[in-house]
C-alpha positions in Angstrom: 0.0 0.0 0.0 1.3 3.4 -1.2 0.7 6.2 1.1 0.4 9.6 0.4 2.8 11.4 2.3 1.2 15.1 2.7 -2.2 14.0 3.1 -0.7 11.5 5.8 1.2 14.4 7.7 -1.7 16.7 7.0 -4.4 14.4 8.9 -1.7 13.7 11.4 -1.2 17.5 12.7 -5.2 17.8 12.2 -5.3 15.4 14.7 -2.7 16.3 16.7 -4.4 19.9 17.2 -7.4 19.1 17.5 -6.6 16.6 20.3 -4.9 18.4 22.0 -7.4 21.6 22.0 -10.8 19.3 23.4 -9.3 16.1 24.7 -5.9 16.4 25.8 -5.9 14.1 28.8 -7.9 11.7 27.0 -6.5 8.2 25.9 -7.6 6.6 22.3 -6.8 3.2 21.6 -4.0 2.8 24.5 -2.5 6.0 22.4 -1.5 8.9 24.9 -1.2 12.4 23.2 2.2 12.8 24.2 2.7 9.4 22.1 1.1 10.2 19.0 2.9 13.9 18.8 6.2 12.4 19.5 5.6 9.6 16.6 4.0 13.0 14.1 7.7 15.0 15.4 9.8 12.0 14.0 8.0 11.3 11.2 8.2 15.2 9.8 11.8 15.5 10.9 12.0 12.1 8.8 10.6 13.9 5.8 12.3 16.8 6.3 15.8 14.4 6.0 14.6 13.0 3.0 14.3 16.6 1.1 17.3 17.3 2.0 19.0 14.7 0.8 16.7 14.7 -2.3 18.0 18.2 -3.1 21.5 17.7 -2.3 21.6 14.7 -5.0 19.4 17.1 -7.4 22.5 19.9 -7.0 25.3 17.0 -7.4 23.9 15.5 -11.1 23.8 19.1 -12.0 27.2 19.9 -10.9 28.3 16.2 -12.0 26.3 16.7 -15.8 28.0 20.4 -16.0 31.2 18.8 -15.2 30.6 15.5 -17.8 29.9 18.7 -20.6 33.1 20.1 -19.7 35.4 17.0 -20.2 33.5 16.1 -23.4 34.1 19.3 -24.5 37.9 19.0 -24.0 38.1 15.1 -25.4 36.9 17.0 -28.5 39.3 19.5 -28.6 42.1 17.3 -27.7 41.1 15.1 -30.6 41.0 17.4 -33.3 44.5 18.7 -32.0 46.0 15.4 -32.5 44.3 15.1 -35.8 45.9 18.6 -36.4 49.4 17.9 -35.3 52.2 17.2 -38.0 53.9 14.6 -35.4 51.1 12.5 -35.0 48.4 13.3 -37.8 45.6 11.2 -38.8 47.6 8.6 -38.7 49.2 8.6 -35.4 49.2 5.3 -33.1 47.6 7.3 -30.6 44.3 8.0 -33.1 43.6 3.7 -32.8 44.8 4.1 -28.6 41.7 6.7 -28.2 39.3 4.8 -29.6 39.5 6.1 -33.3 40.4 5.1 -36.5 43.5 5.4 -38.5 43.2 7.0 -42.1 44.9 4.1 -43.6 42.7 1.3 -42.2 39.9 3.5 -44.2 38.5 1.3 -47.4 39.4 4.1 -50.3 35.6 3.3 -51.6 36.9 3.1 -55.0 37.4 -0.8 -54.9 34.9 -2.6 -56.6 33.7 -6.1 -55.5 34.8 -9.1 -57.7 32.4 -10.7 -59.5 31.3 -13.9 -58.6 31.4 -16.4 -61.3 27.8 -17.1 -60.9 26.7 -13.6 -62.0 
């Protein structure tokens, strides 16, 4: 069972008050008033936790996807400068090392496929 948090809390502190305005001294189902406001306290400062926390992990992906732009950014830039530089070039070792591919192992596309002796 999925419970709705605010209207939870909400009927809780209705409670609460109004218990403690017209029946304070009263007991309700072995449940003192001092009991149930302690249990509505925890359970706020429980919520309370959670937004917190929910907020300070909204702030980190933001900071973390900022950061992730950043370095892509640069991987860029560092790639095209090594495609750019004489001493390593488009065909550099280092092109195949970071994950690209070498301007020789390129097919020149002008090739054309034998023919098969069944055509």
């Amino acid at each position: 069972m999925k419970l709705n948090i605010t209207k939870l809390i909400e009927t809780g502190e209705r409670i609460a008050g109004s218990w403690a305005t017209h029946a304070a001294e009263a007991v309700f189902g072995g449940v003192a008033l001092n009991q149930f406001q302690n249990i509505l306290r925890k359970a706020q400062l429980a919520i309370a936790e959670v937004t917190t926390a929910l907020q300070a992990l909204q702030r980190a992906r933001v900071l973390r996807d900022e950061i992730l732009k950043d370095l892509w950014d640069l991987i860029k830039q560092v790639k095209r400068g090594l495609l750019a530089d004489p001493g390593h070039g488009p065909n550099g070792f280092l092109i195949k090392i970071w994950g690209g591919k070498r301007e020789d192992d390129y097919d020149s596309g002008l090739t054309r496929r034998a023919k098969s002796e069944e055509d």
